[in-house]
C-alpha positions in Angstrom: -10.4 27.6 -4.6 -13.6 26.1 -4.7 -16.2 27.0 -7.4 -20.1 26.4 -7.8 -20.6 24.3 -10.4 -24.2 24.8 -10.6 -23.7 28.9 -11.2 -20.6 28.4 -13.6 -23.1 26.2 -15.8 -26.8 26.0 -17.4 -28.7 22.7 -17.1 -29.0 20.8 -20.3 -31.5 22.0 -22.7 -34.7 19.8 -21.4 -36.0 20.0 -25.9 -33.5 17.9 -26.4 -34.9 15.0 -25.8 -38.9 13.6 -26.2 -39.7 11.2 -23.7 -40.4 8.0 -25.4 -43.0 6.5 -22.3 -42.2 2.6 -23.0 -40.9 1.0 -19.7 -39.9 -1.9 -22.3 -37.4 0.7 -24.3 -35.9 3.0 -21.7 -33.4 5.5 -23.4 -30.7 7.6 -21.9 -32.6 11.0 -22.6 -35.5 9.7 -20.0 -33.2 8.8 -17.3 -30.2 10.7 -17.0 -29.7 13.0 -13.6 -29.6 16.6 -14.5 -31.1 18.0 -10.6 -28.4 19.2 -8.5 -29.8 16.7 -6.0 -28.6 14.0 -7.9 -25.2 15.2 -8.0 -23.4 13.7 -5.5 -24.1 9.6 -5.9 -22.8 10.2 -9.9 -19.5 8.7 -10.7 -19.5 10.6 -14.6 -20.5 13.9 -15.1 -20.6 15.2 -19.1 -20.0 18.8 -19.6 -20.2 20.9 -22.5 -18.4 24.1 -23.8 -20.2 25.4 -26.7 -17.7 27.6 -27.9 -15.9 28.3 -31.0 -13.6 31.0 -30.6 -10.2 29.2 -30.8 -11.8 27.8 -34.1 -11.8 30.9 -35.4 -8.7 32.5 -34.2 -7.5 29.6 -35.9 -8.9 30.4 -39.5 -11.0 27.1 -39.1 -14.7 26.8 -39.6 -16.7 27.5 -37.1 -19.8 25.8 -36.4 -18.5 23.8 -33.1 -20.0 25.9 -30.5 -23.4 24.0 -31.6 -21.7 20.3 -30.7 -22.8 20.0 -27.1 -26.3 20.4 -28.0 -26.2 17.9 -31.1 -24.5 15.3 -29.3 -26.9 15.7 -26.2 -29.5 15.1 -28.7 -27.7 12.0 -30.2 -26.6 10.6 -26.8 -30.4 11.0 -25.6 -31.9 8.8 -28.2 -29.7 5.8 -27.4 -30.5 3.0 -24.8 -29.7 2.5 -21.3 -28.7 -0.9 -22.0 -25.2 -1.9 -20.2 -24.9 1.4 -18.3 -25.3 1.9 -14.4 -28.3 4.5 -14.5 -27.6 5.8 -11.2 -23.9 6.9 -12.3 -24.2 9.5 -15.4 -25.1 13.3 -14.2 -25.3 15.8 -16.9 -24.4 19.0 -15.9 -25.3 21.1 -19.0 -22.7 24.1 -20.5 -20.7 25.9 -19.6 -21.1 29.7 -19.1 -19.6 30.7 -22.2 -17.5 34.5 -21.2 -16.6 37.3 -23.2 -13.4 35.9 -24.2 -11.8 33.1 -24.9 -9.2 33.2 -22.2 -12.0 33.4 -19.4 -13.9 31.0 -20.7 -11.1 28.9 -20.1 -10.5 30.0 -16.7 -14.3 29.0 -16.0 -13.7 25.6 -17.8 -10.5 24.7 -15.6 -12.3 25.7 -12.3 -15.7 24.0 -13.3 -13.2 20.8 -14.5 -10.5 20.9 -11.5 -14.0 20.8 -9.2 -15.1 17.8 -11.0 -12.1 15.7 -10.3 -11.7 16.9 -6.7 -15.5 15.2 -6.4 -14.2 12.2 -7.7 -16.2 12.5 -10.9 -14.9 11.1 -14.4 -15.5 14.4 -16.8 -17.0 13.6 -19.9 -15.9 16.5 -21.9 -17.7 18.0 -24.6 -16.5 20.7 -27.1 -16.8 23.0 -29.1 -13.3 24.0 -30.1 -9.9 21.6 -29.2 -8.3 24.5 -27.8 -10.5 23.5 -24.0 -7.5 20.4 -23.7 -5.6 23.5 -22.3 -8.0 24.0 -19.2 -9.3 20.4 -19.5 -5.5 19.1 -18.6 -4.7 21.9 -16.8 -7.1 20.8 -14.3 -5.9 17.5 -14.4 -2.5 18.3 -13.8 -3.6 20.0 -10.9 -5.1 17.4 -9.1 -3.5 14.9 -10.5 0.0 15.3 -11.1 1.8 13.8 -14.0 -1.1 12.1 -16.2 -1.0 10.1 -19.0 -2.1 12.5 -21.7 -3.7 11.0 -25.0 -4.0 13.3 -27.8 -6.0 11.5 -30.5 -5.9 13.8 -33.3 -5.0 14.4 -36.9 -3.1 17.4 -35.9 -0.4 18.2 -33.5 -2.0 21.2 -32.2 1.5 22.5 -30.6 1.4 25.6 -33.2 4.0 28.0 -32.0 0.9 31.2 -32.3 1.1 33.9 -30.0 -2.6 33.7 -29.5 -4.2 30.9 -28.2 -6.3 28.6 -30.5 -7.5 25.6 -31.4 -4.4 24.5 -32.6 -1.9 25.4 -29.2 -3.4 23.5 -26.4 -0.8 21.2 -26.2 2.1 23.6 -26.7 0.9 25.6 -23.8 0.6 22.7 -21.7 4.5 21.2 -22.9 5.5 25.2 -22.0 4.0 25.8 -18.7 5.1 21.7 -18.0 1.3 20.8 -17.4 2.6 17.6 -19.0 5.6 15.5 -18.8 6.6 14.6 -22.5 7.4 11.4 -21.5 3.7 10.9 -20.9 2.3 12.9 -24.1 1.3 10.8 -26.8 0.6 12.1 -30.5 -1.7 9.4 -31.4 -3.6 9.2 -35.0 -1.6 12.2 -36.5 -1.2 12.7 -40.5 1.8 13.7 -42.3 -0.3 15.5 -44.9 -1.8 18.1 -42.7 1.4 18.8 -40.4 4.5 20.5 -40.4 7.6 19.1 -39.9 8.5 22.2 -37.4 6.0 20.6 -35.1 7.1 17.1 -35.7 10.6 17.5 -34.9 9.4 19.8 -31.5 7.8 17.5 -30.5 10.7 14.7 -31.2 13.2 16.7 -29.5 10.8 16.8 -26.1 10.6 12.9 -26.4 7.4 12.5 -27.4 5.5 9.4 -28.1 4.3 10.3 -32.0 1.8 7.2 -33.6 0.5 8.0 -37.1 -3.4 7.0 -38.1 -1.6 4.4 -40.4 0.7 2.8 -37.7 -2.4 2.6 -35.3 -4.3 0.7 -37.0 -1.7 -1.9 -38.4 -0.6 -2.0 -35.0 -4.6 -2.3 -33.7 -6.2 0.7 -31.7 -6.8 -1.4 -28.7 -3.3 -3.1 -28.4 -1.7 0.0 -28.7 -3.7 2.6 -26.0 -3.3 -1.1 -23.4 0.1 -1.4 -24.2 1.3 2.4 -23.2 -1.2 2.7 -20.3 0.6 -0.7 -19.0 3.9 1.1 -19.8 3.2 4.3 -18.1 1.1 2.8 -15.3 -0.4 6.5 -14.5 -3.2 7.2 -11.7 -5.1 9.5 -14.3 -5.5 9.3 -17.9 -7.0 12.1 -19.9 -8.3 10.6 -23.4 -8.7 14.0 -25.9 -10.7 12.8 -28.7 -10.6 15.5 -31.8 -13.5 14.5 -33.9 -10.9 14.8 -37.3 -9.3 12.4 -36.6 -11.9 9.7 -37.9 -12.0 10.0 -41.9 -14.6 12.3 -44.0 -17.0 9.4 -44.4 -17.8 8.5 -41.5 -16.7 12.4 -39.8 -18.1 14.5 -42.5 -19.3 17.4 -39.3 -15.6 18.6 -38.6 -13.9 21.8 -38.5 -11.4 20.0 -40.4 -12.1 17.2 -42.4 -9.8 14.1 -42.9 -9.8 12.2 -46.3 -8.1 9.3 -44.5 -8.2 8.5 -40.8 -9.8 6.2 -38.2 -13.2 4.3 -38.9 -15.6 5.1 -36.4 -15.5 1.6 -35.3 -12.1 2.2 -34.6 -13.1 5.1 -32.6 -15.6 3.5 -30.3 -13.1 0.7 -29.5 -10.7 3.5 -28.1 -13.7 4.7 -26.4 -14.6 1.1 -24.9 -10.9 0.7 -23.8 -10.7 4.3 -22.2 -13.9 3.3 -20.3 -12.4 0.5 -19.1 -8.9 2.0 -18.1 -9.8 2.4 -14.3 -6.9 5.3 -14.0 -9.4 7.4 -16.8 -10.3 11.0 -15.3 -11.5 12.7 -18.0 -13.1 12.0 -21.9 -12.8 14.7 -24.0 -14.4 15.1 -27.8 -14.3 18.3 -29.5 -14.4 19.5 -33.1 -17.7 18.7 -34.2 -19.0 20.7 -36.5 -23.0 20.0 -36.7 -23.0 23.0 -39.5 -21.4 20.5 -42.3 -22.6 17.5 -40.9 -24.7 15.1 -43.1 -27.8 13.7 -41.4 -26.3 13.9 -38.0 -23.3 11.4 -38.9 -20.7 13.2 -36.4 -22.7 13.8 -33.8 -24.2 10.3 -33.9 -20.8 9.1 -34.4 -20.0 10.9 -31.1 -22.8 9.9 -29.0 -22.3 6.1 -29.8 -18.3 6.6 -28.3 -20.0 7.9 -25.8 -21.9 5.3 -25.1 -19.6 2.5 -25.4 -17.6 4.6 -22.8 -19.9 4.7 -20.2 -21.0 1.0 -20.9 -17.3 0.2 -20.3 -17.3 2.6 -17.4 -20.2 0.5 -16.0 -18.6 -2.8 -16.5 -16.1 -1.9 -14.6 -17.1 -0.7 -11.6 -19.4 -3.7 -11.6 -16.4 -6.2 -11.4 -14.6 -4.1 -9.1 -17.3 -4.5 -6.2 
């Protein structure tokens, strides 16, 4: 069924952003396409779901629902340099509903639109739980992707309630996703249980702690299993925790150890480049704890360095 993207979401927030005025230091903010008229000649589109409720269902701290808007306002201040201006659309928010199980609904249908355009989703949360609708969509169009969860959790809790920590096990139960083509990627021992680990083990699941990614090198690996799995969509779901406390302080839950946010923008810069990539997904930013805008800024530059990559290579496939 198709859905109106324009009445199932708000345009982006025009304070965001203060227009600088120097032709010599364009940045993103002053250029980017948010009228409807635009739409249609946009290969990305960035979305937002400002939404905590899975968060909170989850006993986690909520704050996330403020993300979209914090990294808008990040992503705005940075320079067009190295990206095709005529390709990023931002589409604004989602129309949040009255529960968390509609909103949802609206988020697959906005999402599944997306795709069928032919647009590469740039996903922005609020809460991790929207990988449910996120992939679901995905699924749907395209079926049997190459799923990426890059994560310091599982999130396949076995909770009778949706939350921020089942998206995954709903999408292994309603076989959204093939387990052969689910990877666990950046996952700690320390804030995991077992339970989960040895579900996931019994499906067949490809499970890469923080620690063996980066011996192993972040880039290496993601190239290595996209070769292996040779997929004709990828979805890349990028919980913000997953980077350590220094350089991530702005989560819902903070990581002592994890990924550098060097690290993080690499992963970003090779999912831009992957030309199966249908959707880019961050969530889990918390811009109530953050410290002087480190997460969101954090997030904005993957951003970046994923539609830079995005724009590289659609330059060298014409």
């Amino acid at each position: 069924m198709m859905i109106d993207i324009f009445t199932s979401t708000k345009r982006p927030d025009p304070g965001l952003h203060t227009p600088r005025n120097d032709p010599n230091d364009p940045r993103l903010g002053d250029v980017i396409r948010t009228s409807p008229d635009r739409y249609d000649s946009a290969r990305s589109v960035i979305l937002g779901c400002p939404q905590d409720d899975g968060v909170r269902r989850n006993n986690g701290r909520t704050g996330a629902a403020a993300a979209p808007s914090a990294i808008r306002r990040a992503l705005y201040r940075l320079t067009t340099f190295g990206i095709d201006l005529d390709a990023v659309f931002d589409l604004g928010d989602l129309v949040i509903r009255s529960t968390l199980e509609e909103t949802h609904d609206l988020q697959r249908q906005t999402v599944e639109q997306l795709l069928c355009d032919g647009k590469v989703v740039i996903s922005l949360g609020g809460g991790n739980d929207i990988s449910y609708p996120d992939v679901s969509a995905l699924s749907h169009v395209y079926p049997n992707p190459l799923v990426f969860n890059i994560d310091a959790h599982f999130d396949v809790r076995a909770d009778a309630v949706r939350n921020s920590g089942t998206p995954y096990r709903q999408l292994l139960d309603e076989e959204a996703i093939n387990a052969a083509r689910f990877c666990e990627i950046g996952y700690q021992q320390a804030v995991n249980s077992k339970v989960y680990f040895d579900y996931l083990n019994a499906l067949g699941v490809r499970m890469i702690p923080f620690d063996e990614l980066r011996a192993s090198g972040v880039a290496s690996m993601f190239l290595r299993k996209i070769e292996e799995v040779n997929a004709d969509a990828i979805f890349w779901g990028v919980d913000m925790d997953v980077v350590c406390a220094a350089d991530a302080p702005g989560v819902s839950a903070p990581a002592a150890i994890g990924l550098s946010g060097s690290e993080l923008c690499l992963i970003a810069k090779v999912a831009g480049r992957a030309g199966a990539t249908r959707i880019f997904e961050i969530t889990e930013v918390n811009p109530l704890f953050d410290i002087d805008d480190r997460t969101a800024r954090l997030a904005a530059a993957a951003i970046h360095q994923f539609l830079v990559a995005l724009s590289e290579s659609r330059r060298s496939a014409i």
